[in-house]
C-alpha positions in Angstrom: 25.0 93.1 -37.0 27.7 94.3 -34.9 30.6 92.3 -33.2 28.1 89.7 -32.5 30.2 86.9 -34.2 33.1 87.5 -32.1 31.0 85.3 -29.3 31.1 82.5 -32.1 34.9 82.6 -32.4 35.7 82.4 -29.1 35.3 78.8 -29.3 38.7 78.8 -31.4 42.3 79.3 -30.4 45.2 79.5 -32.4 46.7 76.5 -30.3 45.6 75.1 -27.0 48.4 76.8 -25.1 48.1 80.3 -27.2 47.0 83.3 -24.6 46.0 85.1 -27.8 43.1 84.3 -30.0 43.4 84.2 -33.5 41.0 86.5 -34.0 42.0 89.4 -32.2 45.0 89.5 -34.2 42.8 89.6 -37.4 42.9 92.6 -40.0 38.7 92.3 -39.8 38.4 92.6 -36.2 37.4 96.2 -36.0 35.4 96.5 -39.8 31.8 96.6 -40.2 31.0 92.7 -40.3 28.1 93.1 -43.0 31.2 93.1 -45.7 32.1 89.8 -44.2 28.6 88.7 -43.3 26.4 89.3 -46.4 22.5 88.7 -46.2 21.3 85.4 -46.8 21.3 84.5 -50.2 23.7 87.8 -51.2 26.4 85.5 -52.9 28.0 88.6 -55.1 31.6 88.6 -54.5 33.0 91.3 -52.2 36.6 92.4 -53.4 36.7 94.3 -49.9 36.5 91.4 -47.4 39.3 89.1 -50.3 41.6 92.6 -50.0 41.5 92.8 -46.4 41.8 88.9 -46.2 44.8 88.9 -48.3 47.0 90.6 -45.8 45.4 89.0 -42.4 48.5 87.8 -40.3 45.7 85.4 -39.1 44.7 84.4 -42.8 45.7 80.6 -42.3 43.6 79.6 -39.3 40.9 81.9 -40.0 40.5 79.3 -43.2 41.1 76.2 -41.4 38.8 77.8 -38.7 36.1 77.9 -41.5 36.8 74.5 -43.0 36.6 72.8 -39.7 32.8 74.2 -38.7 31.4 75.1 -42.3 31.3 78.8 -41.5 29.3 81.2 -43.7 30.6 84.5 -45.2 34.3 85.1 -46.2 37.2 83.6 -43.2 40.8 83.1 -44.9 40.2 84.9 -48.2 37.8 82.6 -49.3 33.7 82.7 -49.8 31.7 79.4 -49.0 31.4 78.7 -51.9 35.6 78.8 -51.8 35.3 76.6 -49.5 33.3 73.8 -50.5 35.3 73.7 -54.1 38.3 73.4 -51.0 36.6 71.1 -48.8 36.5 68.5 -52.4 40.8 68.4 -52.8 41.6 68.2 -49.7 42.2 64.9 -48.3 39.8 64.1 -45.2 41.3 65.6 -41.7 39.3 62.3 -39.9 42.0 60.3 -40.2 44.5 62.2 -39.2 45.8 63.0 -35.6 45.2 65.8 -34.0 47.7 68.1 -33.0 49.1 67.6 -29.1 49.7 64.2 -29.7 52.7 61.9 -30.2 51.3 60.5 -34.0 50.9 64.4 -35.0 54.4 64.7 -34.2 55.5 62.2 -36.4 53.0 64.0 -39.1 54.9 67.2 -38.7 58.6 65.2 -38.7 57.5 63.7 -41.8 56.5 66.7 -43.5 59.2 69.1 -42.1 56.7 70.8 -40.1 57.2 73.0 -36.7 55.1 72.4 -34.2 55.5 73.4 -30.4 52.6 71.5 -29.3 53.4 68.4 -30.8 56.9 69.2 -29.9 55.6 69.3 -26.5 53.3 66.3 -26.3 55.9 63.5 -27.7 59.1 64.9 -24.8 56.3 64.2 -22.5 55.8 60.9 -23.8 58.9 60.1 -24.3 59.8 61.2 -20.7 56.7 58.9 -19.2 58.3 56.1 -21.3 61.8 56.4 -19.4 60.3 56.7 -16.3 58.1 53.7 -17.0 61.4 51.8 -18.1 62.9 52.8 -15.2 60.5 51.1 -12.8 60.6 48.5 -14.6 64.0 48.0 -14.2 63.7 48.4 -10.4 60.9 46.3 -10.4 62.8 43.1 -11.7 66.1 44.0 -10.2 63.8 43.7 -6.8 62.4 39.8 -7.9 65.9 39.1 -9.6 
């Protein structure tokens, strides 16, 4: 086992417009990935891979990373089994918008939340709206 897993993180980005992927800012990214990857069935706790986790700059979307796709091994400070106790008090992410959206925007407003691609997705919105209102305006001044 090498860097092999790298291939299977590539899938995730820390945001759709990020250049930089989460994971090549992680404090793992050069370590031997046995200590994060132990053999099937090895479920003794590794206080290496919850140290190095601990300090992560990356530590928050490495978990929700996990969460989202059920990953094995330790991501975010957490073992699977972390995960699935995690998984139970959390309320369900189906419902909920995702981010890029105008309802996700409201989600972060309500909450107090930053978020730039939210941010981003209800000016544009709110921009097609005026431009919509504004040929609509046109439009009846033109049959008035």
């Amino acid at each position: 086992m090498g860097g092999g897993w790298l291939c299977l993180l590539e899938r995730t980005d820390m945001s759709k417009d990020s250049k930089t992927k989460w994971y090549e800012l992680a404090a793992c990214k050069n370590m031997d990935t046995n200590i994060f990857f132990p053999d099937i069935g090895d479920n003794s706790y590794n206080p290496l891979a919850i140290a190095t986790c601990s300090d992560c700059p990356v530590k928050d979307p490495c978990l929700q990373d996990a969460l989202t796709r059920d990953e094995k091994g330790y991501w975010g400070g957490t073992t699977q089994a972390d995960r699935v106790r995690l998984r139970k008090t959390i309320p369900s992410a189906e419902g909920l918008a995702p981010c890029g959206t105008v309802a996700a925007h409201s989600r972060h407003l309500r909450r107090k939340e930053e978020c730039d691609t939210c941010r981003r997705a209800y000016n544009d919105h709110k921009r097609e709206r005026m431009r919509a209102n504004r040929q609509s305006v046109g439009t009846r001044a033109l049959r008035g």
